[in-house]
Backbone atoms as SQL, in Angstrom:
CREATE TABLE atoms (id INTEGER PRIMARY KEY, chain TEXT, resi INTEGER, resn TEXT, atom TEXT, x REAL, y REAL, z REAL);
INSERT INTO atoms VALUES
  (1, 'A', 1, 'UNK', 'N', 0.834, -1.182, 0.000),
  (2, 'A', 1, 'UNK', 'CA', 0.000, 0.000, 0.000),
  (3, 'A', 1, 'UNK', 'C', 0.882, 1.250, 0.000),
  (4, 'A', 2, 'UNK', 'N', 0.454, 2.521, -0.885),
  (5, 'A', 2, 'UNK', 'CA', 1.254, 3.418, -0.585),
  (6, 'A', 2, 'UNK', 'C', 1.048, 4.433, 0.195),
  (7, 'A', 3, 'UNK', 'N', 2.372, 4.821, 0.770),
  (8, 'A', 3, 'UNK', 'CA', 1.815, 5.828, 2.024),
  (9, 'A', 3, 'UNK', 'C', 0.829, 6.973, 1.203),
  (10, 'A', 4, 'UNK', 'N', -0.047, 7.444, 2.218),
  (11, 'A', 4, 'UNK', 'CA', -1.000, 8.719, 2.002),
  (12, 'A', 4, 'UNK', 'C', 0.017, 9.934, 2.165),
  (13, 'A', 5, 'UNK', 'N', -0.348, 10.596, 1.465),
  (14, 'A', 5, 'UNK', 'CA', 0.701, 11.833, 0.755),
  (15, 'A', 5, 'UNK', 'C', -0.274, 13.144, 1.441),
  (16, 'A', 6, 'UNK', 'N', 0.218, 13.905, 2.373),
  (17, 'A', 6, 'UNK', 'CA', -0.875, 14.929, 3.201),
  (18, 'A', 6, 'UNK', 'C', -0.123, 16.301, 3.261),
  (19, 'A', 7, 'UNK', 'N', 1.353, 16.042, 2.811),
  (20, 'A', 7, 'UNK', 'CA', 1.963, 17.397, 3.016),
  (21, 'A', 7, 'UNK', 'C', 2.567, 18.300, 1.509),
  (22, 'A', 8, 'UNK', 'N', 1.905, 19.542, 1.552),
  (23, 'A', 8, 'UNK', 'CA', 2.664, 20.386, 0.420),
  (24, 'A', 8, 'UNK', 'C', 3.742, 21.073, 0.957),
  (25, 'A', 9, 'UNK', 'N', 4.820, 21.389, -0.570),
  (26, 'A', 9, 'UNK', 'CA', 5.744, 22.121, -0.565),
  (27, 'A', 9, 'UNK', 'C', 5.942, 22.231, -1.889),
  (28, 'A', 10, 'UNK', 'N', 5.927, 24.061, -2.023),
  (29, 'A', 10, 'UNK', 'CA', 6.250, 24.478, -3.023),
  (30, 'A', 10, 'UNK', 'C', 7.680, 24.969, -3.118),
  (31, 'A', 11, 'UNK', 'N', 8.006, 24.824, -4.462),
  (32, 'A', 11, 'UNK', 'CA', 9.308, 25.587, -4.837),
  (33, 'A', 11, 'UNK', 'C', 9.582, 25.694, -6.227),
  (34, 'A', 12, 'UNK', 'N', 10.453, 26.289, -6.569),
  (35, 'A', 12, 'UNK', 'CA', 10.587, 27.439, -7.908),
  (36, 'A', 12, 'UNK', 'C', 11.449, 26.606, -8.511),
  (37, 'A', 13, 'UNK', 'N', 11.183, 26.418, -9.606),
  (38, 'A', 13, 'UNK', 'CA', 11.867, 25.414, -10.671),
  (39, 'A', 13, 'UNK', 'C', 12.506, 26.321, -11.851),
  (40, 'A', 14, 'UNK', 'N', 13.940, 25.891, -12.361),
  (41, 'A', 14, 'UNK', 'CA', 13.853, 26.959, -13.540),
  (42, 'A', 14, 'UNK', 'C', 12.875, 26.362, -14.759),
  (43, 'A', 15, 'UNK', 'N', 13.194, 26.760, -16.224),
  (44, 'A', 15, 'UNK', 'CA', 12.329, 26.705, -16.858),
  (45, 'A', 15, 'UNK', 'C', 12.432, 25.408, -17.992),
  (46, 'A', 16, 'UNK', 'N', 13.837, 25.435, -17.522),
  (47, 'A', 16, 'UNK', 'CA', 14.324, 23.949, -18.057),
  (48, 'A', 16, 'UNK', 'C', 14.370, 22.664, -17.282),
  (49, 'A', 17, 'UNK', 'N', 14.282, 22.838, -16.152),
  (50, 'A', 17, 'UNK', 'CA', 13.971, 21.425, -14.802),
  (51, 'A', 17, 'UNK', 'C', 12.545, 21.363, -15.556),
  (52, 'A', 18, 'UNK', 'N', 11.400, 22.693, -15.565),
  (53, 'A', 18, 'UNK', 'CA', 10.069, 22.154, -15.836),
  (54, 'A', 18, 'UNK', 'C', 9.763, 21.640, -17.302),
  (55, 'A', 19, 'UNK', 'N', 10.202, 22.313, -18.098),
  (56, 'A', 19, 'UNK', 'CA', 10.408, 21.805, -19.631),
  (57, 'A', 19, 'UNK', 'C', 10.670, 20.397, -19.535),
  (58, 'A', 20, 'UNK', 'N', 11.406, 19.801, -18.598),
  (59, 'A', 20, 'UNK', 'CA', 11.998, 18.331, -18.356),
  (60, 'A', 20, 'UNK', 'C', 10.914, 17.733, -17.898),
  (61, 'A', 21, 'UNK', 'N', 10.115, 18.110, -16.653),
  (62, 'A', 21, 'UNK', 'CA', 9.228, 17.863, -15.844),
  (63, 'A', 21, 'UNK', 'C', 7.812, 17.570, -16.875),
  (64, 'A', 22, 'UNK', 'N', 7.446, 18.346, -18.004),
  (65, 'A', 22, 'UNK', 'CA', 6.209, 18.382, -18.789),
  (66, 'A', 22, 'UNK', 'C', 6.755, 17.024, -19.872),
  (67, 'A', 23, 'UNK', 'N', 7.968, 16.675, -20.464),
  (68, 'A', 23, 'UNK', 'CA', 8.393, 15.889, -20.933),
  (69, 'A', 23, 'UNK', 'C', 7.805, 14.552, -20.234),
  (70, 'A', 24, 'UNK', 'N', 8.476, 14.481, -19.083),
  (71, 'A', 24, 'UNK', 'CA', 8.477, 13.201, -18.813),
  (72, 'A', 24, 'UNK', 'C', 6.712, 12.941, -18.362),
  (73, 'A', 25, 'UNK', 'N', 5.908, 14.305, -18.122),
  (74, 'A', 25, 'UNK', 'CA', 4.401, 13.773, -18.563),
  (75, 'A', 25, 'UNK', 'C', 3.637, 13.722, -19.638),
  (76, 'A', 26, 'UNK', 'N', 4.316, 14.191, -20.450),
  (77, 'A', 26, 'UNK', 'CA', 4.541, 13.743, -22.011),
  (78, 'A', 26, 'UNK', 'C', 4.173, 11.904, -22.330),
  (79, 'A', 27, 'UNK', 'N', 5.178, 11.636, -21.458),
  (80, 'A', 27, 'UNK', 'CA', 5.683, 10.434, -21.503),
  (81, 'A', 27, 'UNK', 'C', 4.920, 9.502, -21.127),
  (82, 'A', 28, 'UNK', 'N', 3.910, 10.467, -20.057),
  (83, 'A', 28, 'UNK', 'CA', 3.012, 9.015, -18.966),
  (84, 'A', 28, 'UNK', 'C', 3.813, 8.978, -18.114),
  (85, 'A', 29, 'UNK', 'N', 4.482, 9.735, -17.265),
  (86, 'A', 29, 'UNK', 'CA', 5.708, 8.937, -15.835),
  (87, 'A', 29, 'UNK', 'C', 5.104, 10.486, -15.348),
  (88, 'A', 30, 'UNK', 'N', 5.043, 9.970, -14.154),
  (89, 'A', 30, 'UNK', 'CA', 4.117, 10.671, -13.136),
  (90, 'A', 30, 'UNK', 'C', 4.949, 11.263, -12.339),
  (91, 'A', 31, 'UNK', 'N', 5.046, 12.327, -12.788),
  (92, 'A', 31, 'UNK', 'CA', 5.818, 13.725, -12.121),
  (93, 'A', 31, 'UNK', 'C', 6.066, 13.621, -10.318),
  (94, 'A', 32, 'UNK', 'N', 5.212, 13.660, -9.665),
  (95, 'A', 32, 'UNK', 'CA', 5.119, 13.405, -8.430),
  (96, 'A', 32, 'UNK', 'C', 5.565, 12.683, -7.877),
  (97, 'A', 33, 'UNK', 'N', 5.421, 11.208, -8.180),
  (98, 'A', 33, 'UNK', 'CA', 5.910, 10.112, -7.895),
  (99, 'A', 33, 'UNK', 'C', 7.736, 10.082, -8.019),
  (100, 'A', 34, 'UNK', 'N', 8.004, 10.803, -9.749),
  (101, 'A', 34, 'UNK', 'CA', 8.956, 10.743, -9.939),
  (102, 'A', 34, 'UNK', 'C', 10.337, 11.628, -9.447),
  (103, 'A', 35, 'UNK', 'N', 9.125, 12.882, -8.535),
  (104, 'A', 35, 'UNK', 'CA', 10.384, 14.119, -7.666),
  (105, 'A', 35, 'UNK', 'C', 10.425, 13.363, -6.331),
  (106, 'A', 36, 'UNK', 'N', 9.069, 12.572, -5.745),
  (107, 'A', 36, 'UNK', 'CA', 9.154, 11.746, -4.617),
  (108, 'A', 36, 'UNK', 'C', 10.438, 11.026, -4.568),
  (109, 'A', 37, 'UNK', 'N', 11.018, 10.218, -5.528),
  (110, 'A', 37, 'UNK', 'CA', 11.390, 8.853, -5.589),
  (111, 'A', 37, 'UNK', 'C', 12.721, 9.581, -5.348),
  (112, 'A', 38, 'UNK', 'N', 13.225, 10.512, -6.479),
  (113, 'A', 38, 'UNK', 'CA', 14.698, 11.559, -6.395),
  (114, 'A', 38, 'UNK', 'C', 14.940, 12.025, -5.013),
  (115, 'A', 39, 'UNK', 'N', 13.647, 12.810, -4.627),
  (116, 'A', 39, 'UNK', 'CA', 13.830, 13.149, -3.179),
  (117, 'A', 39, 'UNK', 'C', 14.660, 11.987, -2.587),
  (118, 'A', 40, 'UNK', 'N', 13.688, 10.953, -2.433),
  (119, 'A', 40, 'UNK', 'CA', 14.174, 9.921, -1.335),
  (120, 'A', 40, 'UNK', 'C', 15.849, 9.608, -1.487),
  (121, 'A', 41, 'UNK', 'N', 15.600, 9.377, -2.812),
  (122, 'A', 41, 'UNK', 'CA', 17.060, 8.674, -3.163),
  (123, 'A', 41, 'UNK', 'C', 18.515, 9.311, -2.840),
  (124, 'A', 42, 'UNK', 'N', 18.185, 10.885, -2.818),
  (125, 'A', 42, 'UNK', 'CA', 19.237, 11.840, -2.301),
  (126, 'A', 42, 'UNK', 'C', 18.993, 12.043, -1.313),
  (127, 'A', 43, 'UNK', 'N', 18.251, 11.890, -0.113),
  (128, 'A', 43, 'UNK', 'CA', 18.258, 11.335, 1.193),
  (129, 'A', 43, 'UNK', 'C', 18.894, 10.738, 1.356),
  (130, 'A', 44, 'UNK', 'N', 18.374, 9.682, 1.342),
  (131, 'A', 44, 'UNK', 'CA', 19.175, 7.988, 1.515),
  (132, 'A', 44, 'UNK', 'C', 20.588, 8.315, 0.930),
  (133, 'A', 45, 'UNK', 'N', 21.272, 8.449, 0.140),
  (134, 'A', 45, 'UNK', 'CA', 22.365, 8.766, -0.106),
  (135, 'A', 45, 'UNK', 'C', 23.593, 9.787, 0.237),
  (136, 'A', 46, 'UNK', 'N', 22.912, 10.793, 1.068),
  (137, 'A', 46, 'UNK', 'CA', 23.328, 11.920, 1.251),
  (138, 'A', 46, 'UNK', 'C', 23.132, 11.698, 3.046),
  (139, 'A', 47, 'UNK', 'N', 22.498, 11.016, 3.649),
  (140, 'A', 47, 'UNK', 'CA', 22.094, 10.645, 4.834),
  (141, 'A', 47, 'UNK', 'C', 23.076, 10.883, 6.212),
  (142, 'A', 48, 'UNK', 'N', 24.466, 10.060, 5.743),
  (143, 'A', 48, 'UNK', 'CA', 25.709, 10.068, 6.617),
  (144, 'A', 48, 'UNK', 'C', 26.128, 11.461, 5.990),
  (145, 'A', 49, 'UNK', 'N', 26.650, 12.004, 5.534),
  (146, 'A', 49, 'UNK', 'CA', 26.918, 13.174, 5.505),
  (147, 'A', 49, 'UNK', 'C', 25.797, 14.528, 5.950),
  (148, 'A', 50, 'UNK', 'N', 25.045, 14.231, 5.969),
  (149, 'A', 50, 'UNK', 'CA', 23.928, 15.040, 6.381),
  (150, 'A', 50, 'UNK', 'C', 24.076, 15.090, 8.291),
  (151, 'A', 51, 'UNK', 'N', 24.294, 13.980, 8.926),
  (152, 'A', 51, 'UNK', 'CA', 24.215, 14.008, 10.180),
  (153, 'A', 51, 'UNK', 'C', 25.726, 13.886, 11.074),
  (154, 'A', 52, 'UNK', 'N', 26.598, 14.117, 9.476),
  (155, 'A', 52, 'UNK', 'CA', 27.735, 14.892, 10.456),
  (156, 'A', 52, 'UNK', 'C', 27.506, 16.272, 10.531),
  (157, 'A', 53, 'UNK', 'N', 26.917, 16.823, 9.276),
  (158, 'A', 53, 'UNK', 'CA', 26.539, 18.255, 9.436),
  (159, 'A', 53, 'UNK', 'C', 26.101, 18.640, 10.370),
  (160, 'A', 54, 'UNK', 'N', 24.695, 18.014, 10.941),
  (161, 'A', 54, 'UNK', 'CA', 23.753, 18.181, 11.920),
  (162, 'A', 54, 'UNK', 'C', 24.623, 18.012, 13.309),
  (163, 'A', 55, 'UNK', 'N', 25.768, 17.229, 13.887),
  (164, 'A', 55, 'UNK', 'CA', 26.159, 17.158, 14.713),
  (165, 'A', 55, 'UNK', 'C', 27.518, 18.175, 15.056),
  (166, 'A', 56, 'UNK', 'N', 27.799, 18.535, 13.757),
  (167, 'A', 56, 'UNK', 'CA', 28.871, 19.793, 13.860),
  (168, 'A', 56, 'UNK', 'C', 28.131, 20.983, 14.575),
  (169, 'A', 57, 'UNK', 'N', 26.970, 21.558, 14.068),
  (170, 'A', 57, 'UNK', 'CA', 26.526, 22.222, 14.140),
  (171, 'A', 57, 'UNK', 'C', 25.718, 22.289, 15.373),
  (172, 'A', 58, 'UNK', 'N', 25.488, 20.968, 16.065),
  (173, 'A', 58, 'UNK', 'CA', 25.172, 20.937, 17.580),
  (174, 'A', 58, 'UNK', 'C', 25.966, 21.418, 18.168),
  (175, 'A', 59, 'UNK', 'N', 27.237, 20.599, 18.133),
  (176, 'A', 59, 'UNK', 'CA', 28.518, 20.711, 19.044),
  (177, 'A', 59, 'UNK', 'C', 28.738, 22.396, 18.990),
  (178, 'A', 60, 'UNK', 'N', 28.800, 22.969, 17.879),
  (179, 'A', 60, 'UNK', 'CA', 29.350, 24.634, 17.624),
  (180, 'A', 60, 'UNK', 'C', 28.295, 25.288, 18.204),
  (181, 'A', 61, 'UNK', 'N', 27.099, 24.818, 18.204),
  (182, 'A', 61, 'UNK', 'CA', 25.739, 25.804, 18.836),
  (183, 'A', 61, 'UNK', 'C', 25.934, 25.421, 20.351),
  (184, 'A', 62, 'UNK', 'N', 26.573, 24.457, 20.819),
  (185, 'A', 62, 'UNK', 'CA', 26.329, 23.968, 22.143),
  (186, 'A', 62, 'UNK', 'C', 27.553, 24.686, 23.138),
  (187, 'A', 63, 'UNK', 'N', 28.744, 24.937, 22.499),
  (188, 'A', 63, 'UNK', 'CA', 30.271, 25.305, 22.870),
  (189, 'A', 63, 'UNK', 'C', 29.917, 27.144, 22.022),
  (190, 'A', 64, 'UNK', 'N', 28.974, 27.486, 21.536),
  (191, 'A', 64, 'UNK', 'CA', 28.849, 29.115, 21.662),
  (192, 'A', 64, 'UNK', 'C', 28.369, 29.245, 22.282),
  (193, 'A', 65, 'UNK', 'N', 27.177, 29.213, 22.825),
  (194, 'A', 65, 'UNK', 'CA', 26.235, 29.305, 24.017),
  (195, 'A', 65, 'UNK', 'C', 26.521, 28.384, 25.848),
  (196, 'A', 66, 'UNK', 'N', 27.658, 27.844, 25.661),
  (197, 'A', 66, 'UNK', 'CA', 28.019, 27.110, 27.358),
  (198, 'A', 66, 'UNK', 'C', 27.929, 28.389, 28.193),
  (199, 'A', 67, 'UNK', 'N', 28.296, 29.892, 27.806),
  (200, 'A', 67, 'UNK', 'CA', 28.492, 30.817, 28.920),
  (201, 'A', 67, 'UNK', 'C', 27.185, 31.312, 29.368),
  (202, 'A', 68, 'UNK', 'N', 25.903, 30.631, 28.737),
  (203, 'A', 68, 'UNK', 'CA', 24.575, 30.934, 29.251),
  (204, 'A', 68, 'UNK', 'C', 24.253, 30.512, 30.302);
């Protein structure tokens, strides 16, 4: 079953991502599905580097603010 889809987010595409985007519904391949799937995949891939970021940026927010 696929998850229920309840949240929007917009954002600004240039005119050639969407030119790409009308193509591939051109095509029959379902736009949505198909920015879903990219999303995920550069998640998942990007994941470990993402949560050293997130933990640098603890540690530096946590060691600027100790004199509070």
């Amino acid at each position: 079953m696929k998850p229920l889809y309840t949240e929007v987010f917009n954002l600004k595409i240039s005119k050639q991502q969407k030119q790409t985007l009308e193509k591939l519904k051109s095509r029959n391949i379902k736009v949505s599905d198909f920015v879903r799937k990219a999303i995920s995949e550069k998640i998942k891939r990007d994941y470990a580097e993402l949560q050293d970021k997130l933990k640098k940026n603890i540690v530096l927010f946590n060691l600027k603010n100790s004199h509070l």
